[in-house]
C-alpha positions in Angstrom: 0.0 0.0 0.0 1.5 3.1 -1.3 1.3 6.5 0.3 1.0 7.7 -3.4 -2.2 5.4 -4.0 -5.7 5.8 -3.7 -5.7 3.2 -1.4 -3.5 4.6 1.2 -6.1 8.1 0.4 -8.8 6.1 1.7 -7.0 4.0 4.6 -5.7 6.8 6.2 -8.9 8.9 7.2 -10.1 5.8 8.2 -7.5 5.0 10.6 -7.2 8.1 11.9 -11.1 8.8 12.8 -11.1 5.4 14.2 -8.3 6.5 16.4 -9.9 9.6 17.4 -13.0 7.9 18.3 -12.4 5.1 20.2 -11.1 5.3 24.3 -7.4 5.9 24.5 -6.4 2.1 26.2 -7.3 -0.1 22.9 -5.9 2.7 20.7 -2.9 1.0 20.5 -4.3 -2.2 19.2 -6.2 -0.6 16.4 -2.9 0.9 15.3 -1.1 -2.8 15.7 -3.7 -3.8 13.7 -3.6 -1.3 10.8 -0.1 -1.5 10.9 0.3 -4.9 10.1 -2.9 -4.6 7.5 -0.4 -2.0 6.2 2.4 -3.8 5.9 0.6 -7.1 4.8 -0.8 -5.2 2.0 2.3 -6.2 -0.4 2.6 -9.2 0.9 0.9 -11.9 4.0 3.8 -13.4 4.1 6.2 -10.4 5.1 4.1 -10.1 8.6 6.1 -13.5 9.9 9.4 -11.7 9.6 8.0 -8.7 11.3 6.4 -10.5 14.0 9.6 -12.7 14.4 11.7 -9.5 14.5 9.5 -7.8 17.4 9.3 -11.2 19.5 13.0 -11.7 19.4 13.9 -7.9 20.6 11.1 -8.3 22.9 12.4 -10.8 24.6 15.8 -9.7 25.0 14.6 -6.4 26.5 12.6 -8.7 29.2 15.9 -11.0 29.7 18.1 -8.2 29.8 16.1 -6.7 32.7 16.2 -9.7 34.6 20.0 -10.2 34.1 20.1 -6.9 36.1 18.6 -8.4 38.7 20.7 -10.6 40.0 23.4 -9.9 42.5 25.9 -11.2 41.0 27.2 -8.7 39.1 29.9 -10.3 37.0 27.1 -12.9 35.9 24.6 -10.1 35.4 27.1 -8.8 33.1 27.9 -12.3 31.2 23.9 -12.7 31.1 23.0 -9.3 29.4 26.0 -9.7 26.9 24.5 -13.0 25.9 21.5 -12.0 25.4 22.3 -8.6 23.4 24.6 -10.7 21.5 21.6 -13.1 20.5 19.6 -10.6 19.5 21.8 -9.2 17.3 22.7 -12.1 15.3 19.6 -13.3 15.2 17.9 -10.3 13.8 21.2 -9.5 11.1 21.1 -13.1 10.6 17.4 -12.8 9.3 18.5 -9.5 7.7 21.5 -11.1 5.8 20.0 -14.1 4.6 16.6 -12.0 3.0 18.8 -9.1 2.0 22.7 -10.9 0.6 22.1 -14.2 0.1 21.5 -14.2 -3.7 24.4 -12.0 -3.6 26.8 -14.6 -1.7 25.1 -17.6 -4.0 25.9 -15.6 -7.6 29.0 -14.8 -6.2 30.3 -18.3 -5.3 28.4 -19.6 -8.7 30.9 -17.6 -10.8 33.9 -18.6 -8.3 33.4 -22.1 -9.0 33.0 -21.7 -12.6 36.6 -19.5 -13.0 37.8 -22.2 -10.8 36.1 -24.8 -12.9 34.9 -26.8 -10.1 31.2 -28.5 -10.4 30.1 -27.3 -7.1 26.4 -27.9 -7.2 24.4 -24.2 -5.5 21.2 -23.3 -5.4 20.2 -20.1 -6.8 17.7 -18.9 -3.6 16.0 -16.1 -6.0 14.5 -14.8 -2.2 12.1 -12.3 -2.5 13.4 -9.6 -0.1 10.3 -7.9 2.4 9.5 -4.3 2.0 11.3 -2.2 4.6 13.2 -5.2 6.4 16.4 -3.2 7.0 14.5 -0.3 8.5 12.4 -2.0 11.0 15.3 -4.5 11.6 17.3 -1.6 12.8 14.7 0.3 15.1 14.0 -3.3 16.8 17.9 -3.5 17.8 18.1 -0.2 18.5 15.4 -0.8 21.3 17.7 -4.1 22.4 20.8 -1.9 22.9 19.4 1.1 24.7 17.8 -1.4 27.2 21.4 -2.8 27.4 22.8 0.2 27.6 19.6 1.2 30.6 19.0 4.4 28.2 15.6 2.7 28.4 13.3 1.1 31.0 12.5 -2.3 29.3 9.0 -2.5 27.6 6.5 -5.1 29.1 3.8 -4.5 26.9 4.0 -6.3 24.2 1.1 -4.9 21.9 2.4 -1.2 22.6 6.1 -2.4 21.9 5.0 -4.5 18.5 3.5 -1.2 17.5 6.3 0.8 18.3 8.3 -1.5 15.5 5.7 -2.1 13.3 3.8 1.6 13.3 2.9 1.8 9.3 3.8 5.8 8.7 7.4 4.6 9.6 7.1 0.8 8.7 8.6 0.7 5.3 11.2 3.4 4.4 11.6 5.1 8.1 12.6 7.5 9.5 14.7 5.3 11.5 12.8 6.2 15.3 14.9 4.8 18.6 13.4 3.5 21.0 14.5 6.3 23.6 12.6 9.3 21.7 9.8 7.4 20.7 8.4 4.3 22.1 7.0 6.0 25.3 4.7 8.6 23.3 2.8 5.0 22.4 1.3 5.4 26.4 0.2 9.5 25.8 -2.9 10.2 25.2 -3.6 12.2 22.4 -6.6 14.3 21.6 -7.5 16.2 18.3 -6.3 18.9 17.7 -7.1 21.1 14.8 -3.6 23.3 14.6 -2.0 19.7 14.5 -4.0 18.0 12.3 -3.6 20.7 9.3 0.0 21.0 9.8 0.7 17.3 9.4 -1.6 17.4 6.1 0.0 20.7 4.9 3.4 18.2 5.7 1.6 15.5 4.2 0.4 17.7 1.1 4.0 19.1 0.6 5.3 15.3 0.9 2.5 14.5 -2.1 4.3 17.5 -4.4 7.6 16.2 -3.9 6.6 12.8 -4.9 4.3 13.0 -7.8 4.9 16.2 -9.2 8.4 16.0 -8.9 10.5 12.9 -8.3 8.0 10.5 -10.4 8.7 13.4 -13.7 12.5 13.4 -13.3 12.4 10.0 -13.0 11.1 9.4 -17.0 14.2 11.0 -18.0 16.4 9.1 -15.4 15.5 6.1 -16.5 15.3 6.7 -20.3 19.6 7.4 -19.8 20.1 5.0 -17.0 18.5 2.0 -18.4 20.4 2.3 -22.1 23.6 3.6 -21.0 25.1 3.1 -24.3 22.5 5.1 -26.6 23.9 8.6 -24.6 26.5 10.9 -24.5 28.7 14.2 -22.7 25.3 16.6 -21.4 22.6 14.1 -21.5 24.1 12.1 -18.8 25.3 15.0 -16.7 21.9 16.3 -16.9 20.3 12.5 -16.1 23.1 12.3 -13.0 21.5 15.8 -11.7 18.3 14.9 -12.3 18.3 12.0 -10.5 20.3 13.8 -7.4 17.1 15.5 -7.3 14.7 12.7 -7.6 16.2 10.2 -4.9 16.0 13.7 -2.8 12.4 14.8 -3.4 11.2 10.9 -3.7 13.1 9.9 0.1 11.8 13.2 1.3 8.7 12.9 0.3 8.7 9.5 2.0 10.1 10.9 5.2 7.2 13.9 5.4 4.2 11.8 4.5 5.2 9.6 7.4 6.1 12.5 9.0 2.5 13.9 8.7 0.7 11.0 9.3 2.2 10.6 12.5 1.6 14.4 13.5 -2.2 14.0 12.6 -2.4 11.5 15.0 -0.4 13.2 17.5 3.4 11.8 17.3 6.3 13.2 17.1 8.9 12.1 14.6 12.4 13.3 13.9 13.1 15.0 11.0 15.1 13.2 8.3 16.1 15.7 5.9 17.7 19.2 6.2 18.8 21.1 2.8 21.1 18.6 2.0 21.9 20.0 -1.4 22.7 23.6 -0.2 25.5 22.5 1.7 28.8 23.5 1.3 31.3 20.8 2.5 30.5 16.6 2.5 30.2 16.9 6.5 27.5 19.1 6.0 25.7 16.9 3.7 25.6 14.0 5.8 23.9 16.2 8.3 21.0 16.8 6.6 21.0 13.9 4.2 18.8 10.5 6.0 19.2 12.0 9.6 17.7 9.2 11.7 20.2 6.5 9.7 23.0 8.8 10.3 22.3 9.2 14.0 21.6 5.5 14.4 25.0 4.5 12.4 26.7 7.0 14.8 25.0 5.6 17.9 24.9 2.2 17.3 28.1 1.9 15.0 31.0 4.4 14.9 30.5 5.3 18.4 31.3 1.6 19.5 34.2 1.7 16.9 35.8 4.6 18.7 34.2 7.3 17.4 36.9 10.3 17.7 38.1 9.1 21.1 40.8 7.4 19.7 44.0 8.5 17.6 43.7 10.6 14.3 44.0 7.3 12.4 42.1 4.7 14.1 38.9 7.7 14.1 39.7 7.9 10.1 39.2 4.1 9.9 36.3 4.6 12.0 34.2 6.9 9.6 35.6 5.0 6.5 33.9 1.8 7.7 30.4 3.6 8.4 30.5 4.6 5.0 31.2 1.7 3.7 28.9 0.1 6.0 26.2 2.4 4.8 27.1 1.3 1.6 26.5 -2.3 2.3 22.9 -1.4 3.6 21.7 -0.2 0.6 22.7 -3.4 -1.4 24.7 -6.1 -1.5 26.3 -5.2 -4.6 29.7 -3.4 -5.9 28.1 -0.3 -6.7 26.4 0.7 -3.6 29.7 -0.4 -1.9 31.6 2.2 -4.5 28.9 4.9 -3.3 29.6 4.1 0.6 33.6 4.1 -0.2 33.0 7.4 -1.9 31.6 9.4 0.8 34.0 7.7 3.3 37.3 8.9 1.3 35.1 12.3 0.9 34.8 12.8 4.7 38.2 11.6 5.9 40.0 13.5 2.9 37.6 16.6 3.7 39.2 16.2 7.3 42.5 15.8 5.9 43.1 18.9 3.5 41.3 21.1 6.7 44.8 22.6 7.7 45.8 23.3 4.6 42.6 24.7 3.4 43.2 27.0 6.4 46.7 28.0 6.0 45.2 29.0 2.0 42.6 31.1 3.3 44.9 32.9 5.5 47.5 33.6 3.0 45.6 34.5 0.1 43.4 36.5 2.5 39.9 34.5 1.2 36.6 35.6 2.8 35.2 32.5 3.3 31.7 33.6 4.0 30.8 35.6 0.8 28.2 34.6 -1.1 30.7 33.6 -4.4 32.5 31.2 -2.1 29.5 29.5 -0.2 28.3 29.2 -4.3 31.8 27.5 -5.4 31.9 25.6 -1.9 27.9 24.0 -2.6 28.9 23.6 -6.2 31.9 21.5 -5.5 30.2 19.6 -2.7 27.0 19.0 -4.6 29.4 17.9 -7.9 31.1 15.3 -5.6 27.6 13.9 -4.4 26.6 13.4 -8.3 29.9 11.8 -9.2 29.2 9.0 -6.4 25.4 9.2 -7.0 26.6 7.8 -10.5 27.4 4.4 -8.9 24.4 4.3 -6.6 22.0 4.6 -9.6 23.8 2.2 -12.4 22.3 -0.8 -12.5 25.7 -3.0 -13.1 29.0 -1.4 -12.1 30.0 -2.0 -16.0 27.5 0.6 -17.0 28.8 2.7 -14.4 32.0 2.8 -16.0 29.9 2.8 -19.5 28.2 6.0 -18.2 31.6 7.9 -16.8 33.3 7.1 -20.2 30.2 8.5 -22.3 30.1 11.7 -20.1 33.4 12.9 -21.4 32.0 13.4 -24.8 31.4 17.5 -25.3 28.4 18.3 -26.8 26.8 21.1 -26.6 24.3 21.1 -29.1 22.1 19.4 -27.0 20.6 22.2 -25.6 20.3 24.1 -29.3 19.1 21.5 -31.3 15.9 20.2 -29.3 17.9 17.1 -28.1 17.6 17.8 -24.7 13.7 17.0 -25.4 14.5 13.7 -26.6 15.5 12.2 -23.2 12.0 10.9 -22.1 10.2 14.4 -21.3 8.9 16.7 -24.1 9.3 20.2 -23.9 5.9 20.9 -21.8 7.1 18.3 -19.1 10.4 19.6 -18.9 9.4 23.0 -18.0 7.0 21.4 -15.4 9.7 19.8 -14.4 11.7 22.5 -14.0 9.2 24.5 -12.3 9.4 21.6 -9.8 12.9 21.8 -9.4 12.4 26.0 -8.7 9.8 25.4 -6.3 11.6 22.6 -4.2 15.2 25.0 -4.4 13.2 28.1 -3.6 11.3 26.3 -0.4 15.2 24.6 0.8 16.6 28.2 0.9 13.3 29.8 2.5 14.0 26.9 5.8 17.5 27.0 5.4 17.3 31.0 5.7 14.2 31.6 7.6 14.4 34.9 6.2 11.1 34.5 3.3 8.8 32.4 4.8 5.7 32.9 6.5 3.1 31.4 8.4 -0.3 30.5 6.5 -2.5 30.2 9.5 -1.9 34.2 10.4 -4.0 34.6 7.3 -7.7 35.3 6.6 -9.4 31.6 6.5 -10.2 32.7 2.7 -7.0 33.0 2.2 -5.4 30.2 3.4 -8.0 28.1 1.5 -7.1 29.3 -1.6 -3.9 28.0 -1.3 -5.0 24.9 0.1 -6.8 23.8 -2.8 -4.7 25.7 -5.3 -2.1 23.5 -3.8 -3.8 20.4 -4.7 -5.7 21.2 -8.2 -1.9 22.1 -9.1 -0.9 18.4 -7.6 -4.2 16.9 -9.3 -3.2 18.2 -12.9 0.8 18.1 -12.9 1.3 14.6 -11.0 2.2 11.7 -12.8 -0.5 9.2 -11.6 -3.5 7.7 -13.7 -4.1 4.7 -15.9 -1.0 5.3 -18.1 1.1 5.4 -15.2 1.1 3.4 -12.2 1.8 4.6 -8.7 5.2 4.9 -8.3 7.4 2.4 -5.5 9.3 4.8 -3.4 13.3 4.7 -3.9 14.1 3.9 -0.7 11.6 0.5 -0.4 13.8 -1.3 -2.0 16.5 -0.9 0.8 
């Protein structure tokens, strides 16, 4: 069930007026049950793993708690080790074998045929369930704060199951821990009209993004992507921009749509997405690019590693492998391991070249904070995010290189001889398209600069109702939706 559907346009309301309406101590089992409706929508069988999943961190939060009950402290310690440790393979052992396994079996196919051995393996051809590696990792997250006593264990299972199974978030994130968000699962929560409209403006804003925007650019994308060979010099620098903007308004539009549908109902979520494209070193990006997997990697990962608590090299190493890491997430396959490696030598080299970036600025006497070199610095930070974005989108890692070799080619003509209109969107769509694009820039520098904006409600109800529906007429005619096109998967639902 896609947010983008007309399903999800008529499950919603229903959840939510249901939610309002019934006494606040069973609300928590109507939203277990829509959840897992939700989920079980692509597939029944999905709902096993998810179940499995929530039992097994569960359980480990309840035998945790006990192990710290005993007065024996060096076996209390022993005890919750064993148990955190059980979780965790258990849960990345699930993970792993859904997520890698076709990779590890194609792998060792073509092994034993370079080494010409007639090793007899299975191709598994597993199906891999929507959203496994996000709920996967808010489930251990909730095993590890209770290890770490950031969190008192929860003994309610319903409320807990809903905490890693609640369907805005279910899917594609963002990535909640169990310290910010599993205890807003016991507050009570009435309607309230200021909330409700703000999460459907949210929600509404989250609909642009996706249908307007991302689902547009991503007819060109694909039309260069998927036929790497028929393209050359400006058609795939404009494909590799394009999509830099797509992933972004398609993940974001993920992230607010969840984000809304939680703040109707009256959670909080964390944000997932600053202005990642206005920023003006890699360090910066990854701050406002998939916050809550950032912060999780960082809590759960490089911390552990280290973190910056250690020597200059050994704290390199550290961020190299999160990248990497990160990489491995995504996919089990050279390319997104390419992308991961990417950003990694990015943010150590960034770190790196520092000191002598500084010693340049002081001898040429550089003002750093002019407008023309916050423009060069976001143009050679967003250029470096392309180049690796290049990888991430490639369907083999030979068309990669195929694409990298074909962009070398100069050809200007493109934009002089109509070509440009040949790439999958006619001249009317690209403009749209475009407009998108200005719309989605314009609306990143009004929150990055707080300086434009303005609040709707302060406005004459006529007003604001204008907009409201000019807001969706304009969704309504420009969206790519209807019987030529179907709804759109969201990027990040394959991950």
């Amino acid at each position: 069930m896609l947010f983008n559907s007309a399903t999800f346009l008529m499950f919603f309301p229903f959840v939510s007026l249901v939610y309002f309406l019934i006494p606040h101590r069973v609300r928590w089992a109507w939203l277990l049950l829509s959840s897992y409706v939700f989920y079980m929508s692509w597939n029944p069988k999905y709902a096993i793993l998810l179940a499995t999943s929530t039992l097994i961190t569960y359980a480990s939060g309840i035998l945790i708690a006990k192990a710290n009950e005993l007065r024996d402290r060096e076996k209390a310690t022993r005890m919750k080790k064993t148990w955190v440790a059980l979780s965790l393979l258990s849960n990345l052992g699930i993970l792993v074998l859904f997520k890698y396994i076709d990779f590890f079996g194609t792998n060792l196919i073509r092994l034993s045929l370079w080494l010409d051995l007639a090793i007899p393996i299975p191709n598994f051809n597993i199906l891999l369930p929507i959203g496994i590696s996000f709920y996967t990792f808010k489930a251990l997250s909730y095993t590890i704060d209770v290890y770490r006593n950031d969190v008192e264990p929860e003994t309610h299972l319903g409320r807990y199951a809903l905490f890693v199974s609640f369907f805005p978030q279910l899917v594609a994130g963002p990535i909640e821990k169990s310290k910010t968000f599993l205890h807003q699962f016991q507050e009570e929560h009435f309607f309230d009209y200021t909330r409700v409209r703000d999460g459907l403006l949210l929600m509404l804003w989250g609909f642009f993004q996706k249908v307007v925007v991302a689902d547009r650019l991503a007819i060109l994308v694909n039309t260069v992507y998927n036929d790497p060979a028929s393209y050359r010099g400006f058609a795939i620098v404009i494909a590799t921009v394009f999509f830099a903007l797509q992933i972004y308004c398609d993940f974001n539009s993920y992230s607010d749509i969840a984000r809304g549908c939680a703040q109707v109902m009256g959670f909080r979520s964390s944000r997932n997405f600053g202005q990642p494209y206005l920023s003006r070193s890699i360090r910066e990006f990854w701050a406002n690019w998939h916050i809550t997997l950032c912060s999780w990697f960082k809590d759960y990962l490089y911390i552990p590693l280290g973190g910056n608590r250690c020597s200059k090299l050994r704290s390199y190493f550290n961020i190299f492998v999160v990248f990497v890491v990160s990489g491995i997430w995504h996919g089990a396959t050279i390319n997104f391991l390419i992308w991961g490696g990417l950003h990694g030598l990015y943010r150590v080299g960034e770190d790196l070249l520092r000191p002598l970036k500084d010693k340049l600025v002081r001898l040429l006497n550089i003002r750093t904070e002019t407008l023309s070199m916050n423009l060069f610095q976001g143009f050679l930070t967003f250029s470096l995010v392309c180049f690796a974005w290049i990888f991430f989108r490639a369907n083999t890692f030979s068309e990669a290189v195929l694409l990298l070799n074909n962009m070398l080619y100069f050809n200007p003509e493109i934009f002089t001889r109509g070509l440009i209109f040949e790439l999958g969107l006619d001249w009317k769509e690209f403009i749209v398209a475009l407009l998108g694009i200005f719309i989605i820039i314009l609306g990143n520098i009004m929150q990055r600069t707080k300086r434009f904006g303005f609040d709707i409600s302060e406005y004459h109800i006529g007003f604001r109702w204008t907009i409201y529906v000019t807001a969706i007429v304009f969704i309504l005619v420009f969206g790519i939706y209807g019987p030529d096109f179907d709804a759109q998967q969201f990027i990040y639902l394959q991950f």
